[in-house]
C-alpha positions in Angstrom: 0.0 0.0 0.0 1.7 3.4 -0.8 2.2 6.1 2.0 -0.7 8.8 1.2 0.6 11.5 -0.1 -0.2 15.1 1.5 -0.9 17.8 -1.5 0.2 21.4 -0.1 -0.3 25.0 -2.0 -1.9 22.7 -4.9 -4.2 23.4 -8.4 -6.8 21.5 -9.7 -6.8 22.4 -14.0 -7.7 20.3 -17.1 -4.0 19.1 -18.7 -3.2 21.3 -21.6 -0.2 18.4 -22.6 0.2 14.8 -22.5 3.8 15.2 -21.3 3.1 14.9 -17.4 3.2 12.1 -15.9 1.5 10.6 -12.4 3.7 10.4 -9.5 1.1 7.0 -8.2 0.8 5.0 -11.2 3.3 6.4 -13.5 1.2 6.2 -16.6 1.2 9.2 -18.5 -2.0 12.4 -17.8 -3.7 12.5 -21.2 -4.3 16.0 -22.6 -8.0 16.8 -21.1 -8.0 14.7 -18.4 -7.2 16.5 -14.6 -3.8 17.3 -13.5 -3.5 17.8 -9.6 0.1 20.2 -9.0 1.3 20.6 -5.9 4.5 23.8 -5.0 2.8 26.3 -7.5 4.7 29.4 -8.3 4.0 32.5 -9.8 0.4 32.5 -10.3 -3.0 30.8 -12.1 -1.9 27.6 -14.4 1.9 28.6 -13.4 3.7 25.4 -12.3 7.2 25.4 -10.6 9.7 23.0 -11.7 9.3 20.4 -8.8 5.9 20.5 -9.8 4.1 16.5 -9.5 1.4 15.3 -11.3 -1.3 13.4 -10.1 -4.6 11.4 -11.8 -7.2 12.9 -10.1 -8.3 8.8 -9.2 -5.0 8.4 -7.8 -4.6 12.1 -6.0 -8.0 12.0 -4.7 -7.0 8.2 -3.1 -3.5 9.7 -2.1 -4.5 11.0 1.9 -6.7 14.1 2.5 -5.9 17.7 0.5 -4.7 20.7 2.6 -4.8 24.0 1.8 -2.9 26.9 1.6 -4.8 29.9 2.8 -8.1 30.4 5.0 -11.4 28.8 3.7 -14.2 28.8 5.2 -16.0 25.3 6.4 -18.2 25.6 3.2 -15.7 26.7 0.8 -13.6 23.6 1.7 -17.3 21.2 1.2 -17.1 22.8 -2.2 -14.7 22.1 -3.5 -13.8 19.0 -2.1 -16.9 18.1 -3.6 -16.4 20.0 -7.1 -12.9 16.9 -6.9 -15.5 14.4 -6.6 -15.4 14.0 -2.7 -17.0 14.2 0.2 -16.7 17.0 2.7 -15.1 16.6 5.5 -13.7 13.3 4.8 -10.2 11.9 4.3 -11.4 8.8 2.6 -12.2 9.2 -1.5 -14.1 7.7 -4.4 -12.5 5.2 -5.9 -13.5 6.4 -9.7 -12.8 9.5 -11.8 -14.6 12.4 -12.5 -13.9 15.7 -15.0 -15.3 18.0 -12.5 -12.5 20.2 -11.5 -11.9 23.7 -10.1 -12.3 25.0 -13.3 -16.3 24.5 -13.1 -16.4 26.5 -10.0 -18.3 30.3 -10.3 -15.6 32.7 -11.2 -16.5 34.8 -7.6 -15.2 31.6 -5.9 -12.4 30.7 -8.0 -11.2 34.1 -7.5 -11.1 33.8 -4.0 -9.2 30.5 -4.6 -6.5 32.7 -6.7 -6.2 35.4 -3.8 -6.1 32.7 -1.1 -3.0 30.8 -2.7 -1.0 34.3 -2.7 -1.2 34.9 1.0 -4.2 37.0 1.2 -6.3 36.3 4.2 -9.9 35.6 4.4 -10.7 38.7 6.3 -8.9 40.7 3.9 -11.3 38.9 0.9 -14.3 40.0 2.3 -13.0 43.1 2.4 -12.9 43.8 -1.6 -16.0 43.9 -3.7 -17.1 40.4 -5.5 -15.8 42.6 -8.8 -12.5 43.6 -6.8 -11.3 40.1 -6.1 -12.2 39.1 -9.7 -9.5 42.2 -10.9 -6.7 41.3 -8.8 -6.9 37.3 -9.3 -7.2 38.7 -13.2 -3.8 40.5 -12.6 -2.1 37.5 -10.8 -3.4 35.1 -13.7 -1.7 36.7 -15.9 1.1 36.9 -14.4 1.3 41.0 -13.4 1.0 42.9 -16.0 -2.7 44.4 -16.3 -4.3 47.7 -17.3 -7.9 48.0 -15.1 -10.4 49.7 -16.6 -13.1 50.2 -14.3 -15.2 53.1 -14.6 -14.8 55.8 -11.9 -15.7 55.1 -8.3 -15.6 51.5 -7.9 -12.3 51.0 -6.3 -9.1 50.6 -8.8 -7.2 52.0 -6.2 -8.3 49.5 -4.1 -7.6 46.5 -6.4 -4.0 48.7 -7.3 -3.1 48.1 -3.6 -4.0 44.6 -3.2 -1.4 44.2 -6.1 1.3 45.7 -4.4 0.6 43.5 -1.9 0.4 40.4 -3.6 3.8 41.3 -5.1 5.5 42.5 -1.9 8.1 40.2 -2.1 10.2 41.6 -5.3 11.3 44.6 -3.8 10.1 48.1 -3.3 7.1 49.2 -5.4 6.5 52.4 -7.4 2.9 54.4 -7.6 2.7 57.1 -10.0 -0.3 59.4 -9.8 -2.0 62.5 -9.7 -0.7 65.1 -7.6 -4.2 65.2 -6.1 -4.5 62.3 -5.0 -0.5 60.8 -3.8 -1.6 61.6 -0.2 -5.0 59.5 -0.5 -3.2 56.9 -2.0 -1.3 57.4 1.7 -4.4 57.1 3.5 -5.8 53.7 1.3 -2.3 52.0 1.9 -2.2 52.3 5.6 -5.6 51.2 5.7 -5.3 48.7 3.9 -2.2 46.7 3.9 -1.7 44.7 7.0 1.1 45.8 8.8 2.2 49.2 6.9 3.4 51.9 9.0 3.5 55.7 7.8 7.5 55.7 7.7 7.3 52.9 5.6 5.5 55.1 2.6 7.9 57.6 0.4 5.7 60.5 -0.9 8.3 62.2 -2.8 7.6 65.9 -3.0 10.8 67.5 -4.7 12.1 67.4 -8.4 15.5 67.8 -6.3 15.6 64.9 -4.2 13.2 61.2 -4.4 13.7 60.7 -0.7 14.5 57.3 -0.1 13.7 54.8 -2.7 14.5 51.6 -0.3 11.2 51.9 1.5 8.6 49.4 0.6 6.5 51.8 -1.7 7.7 54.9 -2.9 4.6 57.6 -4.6 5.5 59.7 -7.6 3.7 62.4 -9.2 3.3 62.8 -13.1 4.6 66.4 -12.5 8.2 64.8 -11.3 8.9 63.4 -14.6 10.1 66.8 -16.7 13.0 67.8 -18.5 16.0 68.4 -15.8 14.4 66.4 -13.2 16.8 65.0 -10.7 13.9 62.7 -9.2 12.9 61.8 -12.7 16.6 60.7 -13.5 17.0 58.5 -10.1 13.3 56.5 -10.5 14.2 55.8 -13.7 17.8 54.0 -13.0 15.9 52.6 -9.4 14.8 49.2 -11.1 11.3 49.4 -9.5 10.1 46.2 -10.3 6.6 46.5 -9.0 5.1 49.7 -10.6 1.5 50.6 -10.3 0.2 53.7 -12.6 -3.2 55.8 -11.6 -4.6 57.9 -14.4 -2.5 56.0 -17.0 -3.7 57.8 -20.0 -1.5 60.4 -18.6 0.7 59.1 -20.8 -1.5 58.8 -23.9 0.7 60.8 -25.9 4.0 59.1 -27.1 5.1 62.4 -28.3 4.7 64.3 -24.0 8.5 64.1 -22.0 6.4 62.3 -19.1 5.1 59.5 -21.2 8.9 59.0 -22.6 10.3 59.1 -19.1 7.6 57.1 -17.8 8.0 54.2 -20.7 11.1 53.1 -19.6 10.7 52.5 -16.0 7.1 50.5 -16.7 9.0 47.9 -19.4 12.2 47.7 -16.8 9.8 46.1 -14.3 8.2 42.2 -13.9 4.7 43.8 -12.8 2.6 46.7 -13.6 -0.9 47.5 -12.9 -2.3 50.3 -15.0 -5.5 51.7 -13.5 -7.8 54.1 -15.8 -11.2 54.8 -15.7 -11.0 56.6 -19.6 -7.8 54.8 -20.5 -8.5 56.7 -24.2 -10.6 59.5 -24.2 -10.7 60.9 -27.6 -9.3 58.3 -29.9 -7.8 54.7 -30.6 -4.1 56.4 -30.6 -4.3 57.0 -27.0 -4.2 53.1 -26.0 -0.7 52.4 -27.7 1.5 54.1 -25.3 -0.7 52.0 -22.5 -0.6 49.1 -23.9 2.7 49.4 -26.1 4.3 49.7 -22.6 2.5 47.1 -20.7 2.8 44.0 -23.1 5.2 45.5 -26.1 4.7 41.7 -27.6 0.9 42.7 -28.2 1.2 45.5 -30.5 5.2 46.2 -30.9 4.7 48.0 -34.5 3.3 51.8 -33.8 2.4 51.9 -37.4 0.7 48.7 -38.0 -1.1 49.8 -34.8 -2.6 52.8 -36.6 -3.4 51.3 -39.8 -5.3 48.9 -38.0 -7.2 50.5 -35.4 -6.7 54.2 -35.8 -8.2 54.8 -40.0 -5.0 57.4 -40.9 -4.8 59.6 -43.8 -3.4 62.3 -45.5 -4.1 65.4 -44.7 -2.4 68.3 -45.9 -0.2 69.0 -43.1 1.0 65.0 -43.1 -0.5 62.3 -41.8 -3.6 62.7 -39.2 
């Protein structure tokens, strides 16, 4: 009889290859049929390499699943049951089912996602059902996200919980209105457990950042201008968690800000964008967003316009 086996910080997915194979029976997982991975690193679908495969037959026979995280008694029933076994049980079925996580309302399977990246359950029930949805979108794929919500309901909110979720790279970056860095302040020592006011750089001088090597640093737009000291230093800082509110601040690929700005967003692994009018006049205004969010999507500026933006000649050039 072999020793059960104890499945810690695990996903439940349908295969997407045949390659795996399953750590009981050694027989190969079939594409479609349910992979069980246990370590998981780096987000939704994301396996590390000491990543093991399990039938879910074999996995759900293997000793009783623990999780990383804080469910509730009923989230655990559900999706113990959504495996194809009973709640509160060790024991399992002995046959195979194709009922996985992935079948699962997208509310609770973001919960699943923010749960397996340290948030707590308090801090869950905290966000808006739409909230939680956004910031397991941003940790699905893998960190680099523009959030579009329309005004009022609570990007900054979902921009915090991202720095958060990301804590562990290194000092983040906000960027925002000069109107608002001090209630960005506020909403981070409200919200993130264990954040203390000297732990926040609001950097008020074009002269001088203050110091860059506390846990979240807050730009304004206005810093980044033409003989900017502050500008210079954030720029060769290597902030590798950046979040941007108001992006289509830098709408324009021609303004000094969006050029300064570019740089410092495609130097880091994870940025959260946050607009509520990410273009407010025409297609144009998304390239520089998106151009420096995922420069794989659309990496041609011109094949951009031809395809979204309807150019012509006019006769002072091209409009």
């Amino acid at each position: 009889m072999k020793k059960p086996i104890n499945v810690k910080q695990s996903w439940v997915e349908r295969s997407k290859s045949g390659r795996s194979a399953c750590v009981v029976c050694n027989q190969t997982i079939a594409n479609e049929t349910v992979r069980v991975g246990g370590q998981v690193s780096g987000g939704w679908g994301r396996f590390a390499v000491s990543t093991k495969y399990w039938h879910l037959k074999c996995w759900t026979q293997s000793g009783e699943l623990e999780f990383r995280g804080t469910f509730s008694h009923e989230q655990k029933n559900r999706i113990m049951e959504s495996l194809g076994a009973k709640g509160d049980t060790k024991s399992a079925p002995q046959s195979t089912t194709k009922t996985t996580l992935a079948s699962l309302p997208e509310l609770e399977k973001a919960e699943l996602s923010l749960c397996n990246h340290g948030f707590s359950q308090e801090y869950i029930n905290k966000l808006m059902p739409f909230q939680r949805q956004g910031v397991a979108f941003s940790l699905q794929i893998e960190g680099r996200v523009l959030i579009c919500d329309e005004m009022g309901l609570g990007k900054t909110v979902q921009g915090i919980s991202f720095i958060e979720a990301y804590k562990s790279e290194g000092p983040a970056l906000i960027i925002t209105p000069s109107s608002v860095k001090l209630n960005w302040a506020d909403e981070l020592e409200k919200w993130l457990p264990g954040i203390q006011p000297g732990d926040i750089n609001i950097i008020k001088s074009r002269t001088y950042p203050g110091d860059l090597s506390r846990p979240i640093s807050i730009a304004t737009y206005g810093m980044f201008s033409n003989k900017s000291v502050t500008a210079d230093l954030l720029g060769k800082a290597g902030f590798k968690v950046v979040v941007l509110d108001e992006s289509h601040y830098i709408k324009s690929i021609t303004a000094v800000r969006s050029k300064m700005i570019a740089p410092i967003l495609s130097g880091a692994n994870r940025v959260a964008l946050l607009s509520g009018t990410p273009a407010l006049a025409k297609p144009i205004e998304l390239w520089p967003q998106v151009h420096a969010l995922r420069p794989d999507l659309f990496p041609n500026y011109k094949n951009f316009t031809n395809k979204f933006c309807a150019p012509r000649y006019m006769p002072w050039g091209m409009e």
